[in-house]
MARMI-538551 format. One line per 8 residues: number of its first residue (from 1); their letters; for each residue x, y, z of C-alpha. Coordinates in steps of 0.02 Angstrom, whole numbers, plus 50000, padded with zeros to 5 digits. Each point is the difference from the previous one (the first is absolute). Layout:
BEGIN
NUM = a = X,Y,Z; ...
//
This chain:
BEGIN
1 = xxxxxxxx = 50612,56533,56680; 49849,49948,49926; 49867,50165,50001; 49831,50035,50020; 49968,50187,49948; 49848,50096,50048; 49956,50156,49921; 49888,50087,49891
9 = xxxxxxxx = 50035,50195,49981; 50141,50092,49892; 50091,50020,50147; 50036,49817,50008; 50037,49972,49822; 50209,50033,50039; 49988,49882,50148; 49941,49873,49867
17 = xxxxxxxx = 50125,50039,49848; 50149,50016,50134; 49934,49819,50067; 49993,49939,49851; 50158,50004,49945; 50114,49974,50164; 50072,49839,50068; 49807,49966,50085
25 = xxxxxxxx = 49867,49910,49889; 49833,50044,49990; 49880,49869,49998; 49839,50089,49997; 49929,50183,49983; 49833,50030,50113; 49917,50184,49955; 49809,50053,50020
33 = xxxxxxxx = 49888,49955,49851; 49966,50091,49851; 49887,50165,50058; 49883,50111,49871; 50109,50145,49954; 49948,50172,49905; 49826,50042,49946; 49996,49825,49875
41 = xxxxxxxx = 50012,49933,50168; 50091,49838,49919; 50092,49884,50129; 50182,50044,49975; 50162,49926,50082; 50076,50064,50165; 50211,50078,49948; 50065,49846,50094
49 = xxxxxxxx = 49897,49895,49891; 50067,50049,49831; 50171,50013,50076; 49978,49816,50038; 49925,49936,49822; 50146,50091,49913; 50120,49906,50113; 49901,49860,49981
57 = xxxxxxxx = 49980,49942,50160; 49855,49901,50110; 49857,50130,50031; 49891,49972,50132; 49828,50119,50047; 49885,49933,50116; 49864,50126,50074; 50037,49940,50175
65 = xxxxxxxx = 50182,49961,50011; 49963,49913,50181; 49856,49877,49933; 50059,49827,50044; 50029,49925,49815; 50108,50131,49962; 50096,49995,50156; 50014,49798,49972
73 = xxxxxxxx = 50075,50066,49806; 50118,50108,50100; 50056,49836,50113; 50018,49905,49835; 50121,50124,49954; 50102,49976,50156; 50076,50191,49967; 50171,50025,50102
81 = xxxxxxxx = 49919,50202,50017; 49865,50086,49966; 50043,50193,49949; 49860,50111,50028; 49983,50181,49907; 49863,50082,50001; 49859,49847,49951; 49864,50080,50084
89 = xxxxxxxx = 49948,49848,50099; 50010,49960,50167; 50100,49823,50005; 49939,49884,50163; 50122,49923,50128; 49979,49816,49897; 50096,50094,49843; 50117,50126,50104
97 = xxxxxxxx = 50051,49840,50095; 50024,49899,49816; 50164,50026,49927; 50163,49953,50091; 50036,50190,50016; 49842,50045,50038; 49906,50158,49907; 50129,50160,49945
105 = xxxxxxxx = 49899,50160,49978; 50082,50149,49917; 49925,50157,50076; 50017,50187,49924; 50043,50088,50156; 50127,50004,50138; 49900,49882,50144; 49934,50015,50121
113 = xxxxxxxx = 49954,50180,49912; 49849,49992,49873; 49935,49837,50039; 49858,49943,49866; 49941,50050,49830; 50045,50132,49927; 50195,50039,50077; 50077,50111,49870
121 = xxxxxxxx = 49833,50111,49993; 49987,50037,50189; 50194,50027,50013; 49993,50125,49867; 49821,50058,50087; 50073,50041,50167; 50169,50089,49947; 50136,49865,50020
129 = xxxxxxxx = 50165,50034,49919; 50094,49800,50008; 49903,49850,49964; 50036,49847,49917; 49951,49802,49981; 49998,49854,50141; 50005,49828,50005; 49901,49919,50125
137 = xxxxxxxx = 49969,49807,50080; 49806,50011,49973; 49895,49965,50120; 49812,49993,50049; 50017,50173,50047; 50025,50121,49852; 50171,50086,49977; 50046,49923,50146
145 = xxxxxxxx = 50143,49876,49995; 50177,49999,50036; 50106,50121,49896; 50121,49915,49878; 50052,50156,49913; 49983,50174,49969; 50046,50122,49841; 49982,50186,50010
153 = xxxxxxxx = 49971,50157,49893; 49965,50173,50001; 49809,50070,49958; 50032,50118,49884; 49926,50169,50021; 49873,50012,49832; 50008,49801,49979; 49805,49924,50000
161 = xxxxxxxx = 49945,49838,50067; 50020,49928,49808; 50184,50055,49980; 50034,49925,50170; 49909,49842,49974; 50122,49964,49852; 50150,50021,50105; 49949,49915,50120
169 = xxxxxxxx = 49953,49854,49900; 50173,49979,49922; 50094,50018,50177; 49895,49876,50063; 50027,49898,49866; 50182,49970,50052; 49969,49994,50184; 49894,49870,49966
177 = xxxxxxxx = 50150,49897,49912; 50121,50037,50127; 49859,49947,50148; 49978,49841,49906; 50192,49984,49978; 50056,50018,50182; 49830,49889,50056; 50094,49865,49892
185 = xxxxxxxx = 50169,49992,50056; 49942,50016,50175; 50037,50195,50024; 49858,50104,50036; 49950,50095,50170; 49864,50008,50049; 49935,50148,50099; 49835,50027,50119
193 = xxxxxxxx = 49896,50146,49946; 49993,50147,50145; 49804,50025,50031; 50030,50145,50054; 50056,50061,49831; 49844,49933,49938; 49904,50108,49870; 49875,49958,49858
201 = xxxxxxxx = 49954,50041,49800; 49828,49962,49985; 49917,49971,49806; 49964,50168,49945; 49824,50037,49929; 49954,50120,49903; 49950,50119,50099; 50163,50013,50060
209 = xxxxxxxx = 50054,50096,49867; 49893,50158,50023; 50117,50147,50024; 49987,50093,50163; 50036,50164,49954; 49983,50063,50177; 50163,49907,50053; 50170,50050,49985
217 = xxxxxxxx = 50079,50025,49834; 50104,49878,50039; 49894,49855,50058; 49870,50024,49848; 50162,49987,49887; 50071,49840,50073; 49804,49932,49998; 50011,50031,49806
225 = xxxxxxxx = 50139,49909,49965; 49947,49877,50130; 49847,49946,49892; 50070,50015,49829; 49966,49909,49895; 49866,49921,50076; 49877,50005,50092; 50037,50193,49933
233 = xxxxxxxx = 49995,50167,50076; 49835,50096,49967; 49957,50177,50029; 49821,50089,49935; 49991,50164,49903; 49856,50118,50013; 49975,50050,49846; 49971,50224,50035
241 = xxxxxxxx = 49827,50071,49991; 49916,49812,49977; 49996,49867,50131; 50066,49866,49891; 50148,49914,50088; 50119,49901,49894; 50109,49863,50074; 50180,50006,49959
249 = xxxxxxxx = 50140,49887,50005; 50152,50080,50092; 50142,49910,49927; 50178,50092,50051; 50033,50170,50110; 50144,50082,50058; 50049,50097,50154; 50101,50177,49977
257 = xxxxxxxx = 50065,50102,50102; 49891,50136,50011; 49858,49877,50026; 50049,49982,50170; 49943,50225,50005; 49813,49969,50077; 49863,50043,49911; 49842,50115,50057
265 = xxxxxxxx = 49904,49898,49874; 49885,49851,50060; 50065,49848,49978; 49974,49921,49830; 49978,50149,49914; 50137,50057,49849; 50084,50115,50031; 50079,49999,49853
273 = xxxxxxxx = 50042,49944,49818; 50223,49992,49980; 50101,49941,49887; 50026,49837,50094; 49827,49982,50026; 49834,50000,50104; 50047,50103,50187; 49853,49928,50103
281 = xxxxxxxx = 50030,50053,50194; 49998,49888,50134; 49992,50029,50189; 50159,50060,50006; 50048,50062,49843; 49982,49932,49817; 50039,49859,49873; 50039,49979,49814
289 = xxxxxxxx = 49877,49907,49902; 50131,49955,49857; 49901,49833,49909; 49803,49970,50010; 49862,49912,49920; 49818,50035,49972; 49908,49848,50032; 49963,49918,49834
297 = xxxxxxxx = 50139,50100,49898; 50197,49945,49991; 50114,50079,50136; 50057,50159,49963; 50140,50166,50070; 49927,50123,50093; 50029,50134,49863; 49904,49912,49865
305 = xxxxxxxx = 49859,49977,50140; 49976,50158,50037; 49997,50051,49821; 49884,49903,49956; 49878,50005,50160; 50027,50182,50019; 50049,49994,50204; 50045,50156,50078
313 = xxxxxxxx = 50065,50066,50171; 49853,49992,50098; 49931,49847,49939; 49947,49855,50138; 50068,49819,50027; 49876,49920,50136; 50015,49872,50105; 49855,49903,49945
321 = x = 49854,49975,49884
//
């Protein structure tokens, strides 16, 4: 089939290479346009983009993928499918309606679960053990077409959202081939999502990642990994006998055994300084700070921290500026 692929992230940069060299040909590569990156704040190239100039294929990156030139440039194309992963534009009915096969999205989670942005955070987030990667008719409705197929995996149990992503990205990678292969010959299902099922992964903000220390141990744990690496999980240390607060970067915990032993401590206060690392009790016990960063500085154990900061048992984490 001739393919029109649709991406822009790292996440969709497998989709591409694993497209790229199957029986399907890719006829053009649409991605968002260059954005400002890093404090130089030049315009650099989305992953899917460079993937694409060293496979030297057809890159396209219009600011409004739906403006009527560009959907004309589509037509011109006449694409058998267009595969979808992760662009970050909304496509209109004139393009999901273009290609012979319609629009393909690949879509990190298990639908109808997790529905939206940000899948692999939220399913991390709110404690799921099995996810996987979907392949879905698209529709005008997001997430919400037929089911071609399915692939599943265990979460797990210190995996973040980053070492997730990456799995993710190369399982869906094949389903994608395999989708395209059955669509073909003639072979795929198709399946109606159950509404019922229906839940959603909104775009986290940054905000998002400010650790509750008031919740469970192991809901603020799951949260951390849930946000790492980005947009980040961020605590604030009160500095003892000053009222500076410092803002750090909470970047991998662990849950023991004994943690789950409540504390008469307050929660977000440290309880103490182990071997493994920063005890900080929670509502209903405490976690391991094992990997932090002060903001500004490079990321850091917990030892090495503590060394050099000079935190004690005692010492405050708060909730807030």
């Amino acid at each position: 089939m001739n393919v029109v692929f649709m991406g822009t992230p790292e996440f969709a940069v497998p989709s591409l290479r694993s497209l790229a060299t199957s029986t399907h040909k890719v006829i053009a590569v649409v991605t968002q346009p260059d954005r400002p990156k890093g404090r130089s704040k030049i315009p650099c190239p989305s992953p899917v983009k460079e993937a694409a100039q060293e496979l030297g294929l057809e890159i396209m990156q219009p600011i409004n993928i739906n403006e009527e030139a560009v959907v004309k440039q589509l037509q011109c194309l006449s694409p058998d499918c267009i595969v979808v992963v992760a662009f970050g534009q909304f496509l209109s009915i004139p393009i999901i309606n273009l290609p012979g096969y319609r629009c393909i999205n690949l879509h990190a989670s298990l639908l109808p679960k997790l529905r939206g942005a940000a899948p692999i955070n939220w399913a991390i987030i709110q404690g799921e053990t099995v996810t996987g990667v979907t392949s879905v008719v698209m529709t005008a409705k997001m997430d919400a077409g037929d089911i071609i197929a399915q692939k599943t995996t265990p979460i797990f149990s210190g995996e973040n959202a980053g070492e997730l992503e990456k799995r993710l990205a190369s399982m869906g990678a094949e389903l994608l081939i395999d989708t395209l292969n059955h669509i073909e010959t003639g072979n795929a299902s198709y399946t109606k999502q159950d509404e019922k099922e229906v839940t959603f992964a909104p775009k986290l903000k940054k905000e998002n990642g400010l650790i509750p220390w008031s919740q469970e141990t192991q809901r603020i744990h799951n949260l951390i990994r849930g946000v790492t690496p980005s947009p980040g999980a961020y605590t604030y240390y009160c500095v003892k006998n000053t009222e500076e607060k410092k803002r750090l970067i909470i970047l991998k915990t662990q849950i023991h055994e004994a943690s789950k032993t409540k504390t008469s401590l307050n929660p977000g206060t440290v309880v103490e300084i182990a071997p493994c690392g920063i005890h900080v009790a929670t509502l209903d016990g405490f976690l391991c700070i094992t990997q932090l960063q002060p903001e500004g500085k490079r990321a850091m154990d917990a030892q090495e921290y503590t060394r050099g900061y000079k935190m004690v048992a005692n010492d405050v984490f708060n909730l807030n500026t």
